[in-house]
Backbone bond lengths (Angstrom), bond angles and torsions (degrees), N, CA, C in turn:
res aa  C-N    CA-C-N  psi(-1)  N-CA   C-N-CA  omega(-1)  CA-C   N-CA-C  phi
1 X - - - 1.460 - - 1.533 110.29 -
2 X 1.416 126.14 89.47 1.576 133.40 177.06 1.227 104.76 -61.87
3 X 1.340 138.65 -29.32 1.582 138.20 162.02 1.497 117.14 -30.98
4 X 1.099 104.08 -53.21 1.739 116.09 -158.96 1.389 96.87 -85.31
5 X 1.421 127.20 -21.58 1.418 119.85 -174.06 1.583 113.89 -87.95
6 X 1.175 102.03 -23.52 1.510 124.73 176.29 1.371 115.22 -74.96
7 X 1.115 140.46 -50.61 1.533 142.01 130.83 1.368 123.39 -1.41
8 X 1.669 101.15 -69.56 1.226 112.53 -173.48 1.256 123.45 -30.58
9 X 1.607 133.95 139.90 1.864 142.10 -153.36 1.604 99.51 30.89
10 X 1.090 122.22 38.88 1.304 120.63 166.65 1.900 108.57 -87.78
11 X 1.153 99.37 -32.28 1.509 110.84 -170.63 1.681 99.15 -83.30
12 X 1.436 113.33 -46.46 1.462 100.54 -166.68 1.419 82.25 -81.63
13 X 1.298 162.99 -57.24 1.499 133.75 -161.99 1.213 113.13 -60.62
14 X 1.517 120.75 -5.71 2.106 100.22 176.68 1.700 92.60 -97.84
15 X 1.458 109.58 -19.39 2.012 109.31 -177.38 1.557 98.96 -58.25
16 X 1.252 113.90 -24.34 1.906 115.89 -173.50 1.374 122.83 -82.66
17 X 1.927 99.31 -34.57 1.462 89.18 -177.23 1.634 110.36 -94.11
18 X 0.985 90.17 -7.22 1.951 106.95 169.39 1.589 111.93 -61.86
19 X 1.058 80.41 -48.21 1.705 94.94 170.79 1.782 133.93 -81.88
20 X 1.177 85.56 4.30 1.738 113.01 -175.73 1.439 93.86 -106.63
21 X 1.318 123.21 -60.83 1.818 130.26 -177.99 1.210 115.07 -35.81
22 X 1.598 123.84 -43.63 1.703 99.50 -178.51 1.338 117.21 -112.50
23 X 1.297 113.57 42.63 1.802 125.10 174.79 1.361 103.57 -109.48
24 X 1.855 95.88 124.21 1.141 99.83 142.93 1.442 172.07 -108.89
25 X 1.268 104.38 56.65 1.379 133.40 167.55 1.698 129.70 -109.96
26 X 1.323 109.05 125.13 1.349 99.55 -151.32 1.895 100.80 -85.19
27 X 1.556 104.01 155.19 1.199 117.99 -173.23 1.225 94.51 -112.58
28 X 1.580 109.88 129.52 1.943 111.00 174.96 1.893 95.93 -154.42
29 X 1.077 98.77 163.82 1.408 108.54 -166.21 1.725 98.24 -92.43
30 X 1.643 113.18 135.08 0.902 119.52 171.84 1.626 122.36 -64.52
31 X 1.417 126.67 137.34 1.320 126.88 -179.09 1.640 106.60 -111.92
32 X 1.184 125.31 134.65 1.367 103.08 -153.67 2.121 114.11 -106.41
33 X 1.704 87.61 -5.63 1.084 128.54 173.13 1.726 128.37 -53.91
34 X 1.575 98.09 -60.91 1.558 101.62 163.36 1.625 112.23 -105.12
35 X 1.841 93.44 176.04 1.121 124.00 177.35 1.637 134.09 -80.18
36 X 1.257 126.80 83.61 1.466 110.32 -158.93 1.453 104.60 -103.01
37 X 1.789 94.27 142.50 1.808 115.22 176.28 0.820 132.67 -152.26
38 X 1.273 126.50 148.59 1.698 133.58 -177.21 1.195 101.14 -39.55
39 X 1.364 129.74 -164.83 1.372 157.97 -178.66 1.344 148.93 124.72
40 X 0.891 142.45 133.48 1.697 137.76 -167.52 1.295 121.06 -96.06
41 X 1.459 141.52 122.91 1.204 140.29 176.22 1.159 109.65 -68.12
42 X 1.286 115.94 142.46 1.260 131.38 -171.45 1.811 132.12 -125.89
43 X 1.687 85.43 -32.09 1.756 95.48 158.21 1.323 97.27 -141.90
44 X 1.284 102.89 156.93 1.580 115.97 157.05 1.413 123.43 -109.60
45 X 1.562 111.20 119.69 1.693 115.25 -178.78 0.863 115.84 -114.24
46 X 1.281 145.32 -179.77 1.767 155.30 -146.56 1.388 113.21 -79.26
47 X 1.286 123.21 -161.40 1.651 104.73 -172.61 1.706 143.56 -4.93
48 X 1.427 80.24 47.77 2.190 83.06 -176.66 1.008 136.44 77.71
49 X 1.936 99.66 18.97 1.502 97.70 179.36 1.396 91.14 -131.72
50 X 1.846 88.53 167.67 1.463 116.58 -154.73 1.381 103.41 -125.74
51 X 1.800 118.86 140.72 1.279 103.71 155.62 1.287 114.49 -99.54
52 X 1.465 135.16 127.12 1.341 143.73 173.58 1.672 127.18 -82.02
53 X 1.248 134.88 164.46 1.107 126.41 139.88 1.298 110.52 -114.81
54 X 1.452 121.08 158.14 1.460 129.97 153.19 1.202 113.63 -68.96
55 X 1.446 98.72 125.98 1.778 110.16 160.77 1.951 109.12 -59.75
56 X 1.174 106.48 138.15 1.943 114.62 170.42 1.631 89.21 72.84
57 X 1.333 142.80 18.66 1.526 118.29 151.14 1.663 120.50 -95.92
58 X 1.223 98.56 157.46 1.558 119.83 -178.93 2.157 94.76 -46.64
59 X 1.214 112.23 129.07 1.592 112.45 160.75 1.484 127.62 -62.76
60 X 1.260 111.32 -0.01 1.572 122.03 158.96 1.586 120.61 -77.22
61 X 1.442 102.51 -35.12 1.274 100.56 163.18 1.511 138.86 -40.07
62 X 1.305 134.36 140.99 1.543 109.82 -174.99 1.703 107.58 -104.33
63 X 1.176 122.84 177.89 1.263 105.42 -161.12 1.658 94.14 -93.54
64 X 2.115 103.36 -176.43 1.113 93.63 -171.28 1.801 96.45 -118.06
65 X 1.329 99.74 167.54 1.534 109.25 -170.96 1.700 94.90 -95.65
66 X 1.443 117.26 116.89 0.720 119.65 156.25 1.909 148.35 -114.09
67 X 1.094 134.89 170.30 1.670 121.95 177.36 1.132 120.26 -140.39
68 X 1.321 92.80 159.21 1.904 80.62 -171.20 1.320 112.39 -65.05
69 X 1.789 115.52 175.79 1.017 124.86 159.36 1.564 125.96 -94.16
70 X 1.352 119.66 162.16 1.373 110.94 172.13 1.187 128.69 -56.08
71 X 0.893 124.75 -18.62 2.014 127.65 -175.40 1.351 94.89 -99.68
72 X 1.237 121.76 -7.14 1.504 119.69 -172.89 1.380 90.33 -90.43
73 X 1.247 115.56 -79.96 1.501 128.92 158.44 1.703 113.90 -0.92
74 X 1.429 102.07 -69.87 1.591 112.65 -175.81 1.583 104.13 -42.74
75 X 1.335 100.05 -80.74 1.659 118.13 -164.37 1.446 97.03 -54.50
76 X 1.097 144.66 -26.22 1.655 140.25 179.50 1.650 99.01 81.57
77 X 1.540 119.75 33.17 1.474 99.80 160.74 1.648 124.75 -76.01
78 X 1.367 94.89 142.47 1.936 115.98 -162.00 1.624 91.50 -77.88
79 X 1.621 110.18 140.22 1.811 88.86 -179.72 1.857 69.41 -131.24
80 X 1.073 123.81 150.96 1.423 152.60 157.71 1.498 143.00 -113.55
81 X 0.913 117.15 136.79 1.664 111.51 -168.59 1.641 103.89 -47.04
82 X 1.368 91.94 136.21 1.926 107.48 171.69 1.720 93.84 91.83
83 X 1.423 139.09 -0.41 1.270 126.57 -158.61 1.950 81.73 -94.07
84 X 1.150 120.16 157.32 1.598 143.56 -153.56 1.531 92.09 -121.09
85 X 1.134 117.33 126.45 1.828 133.81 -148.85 1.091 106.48 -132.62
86 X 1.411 136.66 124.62 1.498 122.86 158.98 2.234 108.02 -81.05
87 X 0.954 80.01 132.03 2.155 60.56 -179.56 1.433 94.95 -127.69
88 X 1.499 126.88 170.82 1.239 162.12 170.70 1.395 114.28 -117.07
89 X 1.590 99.38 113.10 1.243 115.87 -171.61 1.803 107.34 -108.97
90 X 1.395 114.33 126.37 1.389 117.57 171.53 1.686 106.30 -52.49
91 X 1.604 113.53 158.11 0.838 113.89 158.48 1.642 122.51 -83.27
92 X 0.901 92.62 -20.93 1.781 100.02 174.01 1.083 132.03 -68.36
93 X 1.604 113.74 -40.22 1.210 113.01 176.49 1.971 100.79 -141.01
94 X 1.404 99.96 108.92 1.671 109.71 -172.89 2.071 108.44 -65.01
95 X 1.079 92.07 -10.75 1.431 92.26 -174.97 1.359 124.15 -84.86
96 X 1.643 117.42 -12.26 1.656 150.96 -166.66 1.425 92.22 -100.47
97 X 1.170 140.21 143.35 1.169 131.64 82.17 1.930 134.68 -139.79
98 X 1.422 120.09 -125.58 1.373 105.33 -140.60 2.064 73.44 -147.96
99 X 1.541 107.47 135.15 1.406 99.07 -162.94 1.657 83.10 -118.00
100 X 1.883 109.11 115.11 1.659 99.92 172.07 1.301 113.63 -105.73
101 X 0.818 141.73 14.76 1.873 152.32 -163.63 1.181 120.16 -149.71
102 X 1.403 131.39 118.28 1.221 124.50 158.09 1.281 115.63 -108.91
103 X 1.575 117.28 118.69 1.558 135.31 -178.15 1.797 97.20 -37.04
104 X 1.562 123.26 144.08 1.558 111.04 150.66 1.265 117.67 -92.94
């Protein structure tokens, strides 16, 4: 019977994502590449980008330009000045980055 073998961990992989659906804490795959940090938006400018500050930096610092992300993008979440950001910062250039979280 090739049916029944085909099935097989079919049941415990939907018991997982069933079990993934009503948590709230989000699960995302680590990238090991960038830099991720708090921060607060502070202006809002034209095509989807943001100027931020980092939360815990020196006030000499200048802020960073940031944009949305795609899932941000997708779902149409509204981000507004003062809203609390997780962002992803290139290593290349600390002044860029990419905003995937908005604090509630």
């Amino acid at each position: 019977s090739p049916s029944t073998t085909a099935l097989f961990g079919k049941k415990a992989a939907r018991a997982k994502g069933n079990e993934r659906k009503g948590r709230a804490e989000r699960v995302k795959k680590v990238k090991d590449d960038v830099i991720e940090v708090e921060g607060v938006v502070i202006e809002s400018l034209p095509n989807a980008m943001f100027r931020c500050t980092i939360n815990g930096a020196p006030e000499t610092q200048d802020p960073v330009l940031a944009t949305i992300s795609g899932k941000i993008r997708k779902f149409y979440v509204k981000i507004l000045v003062g809203d609390s950001v997780t962002i992803e910062l290139s290593p290349y250039d600390l002044t860029r980055g990419r905003i995937t979280f908005r604090s509630r």
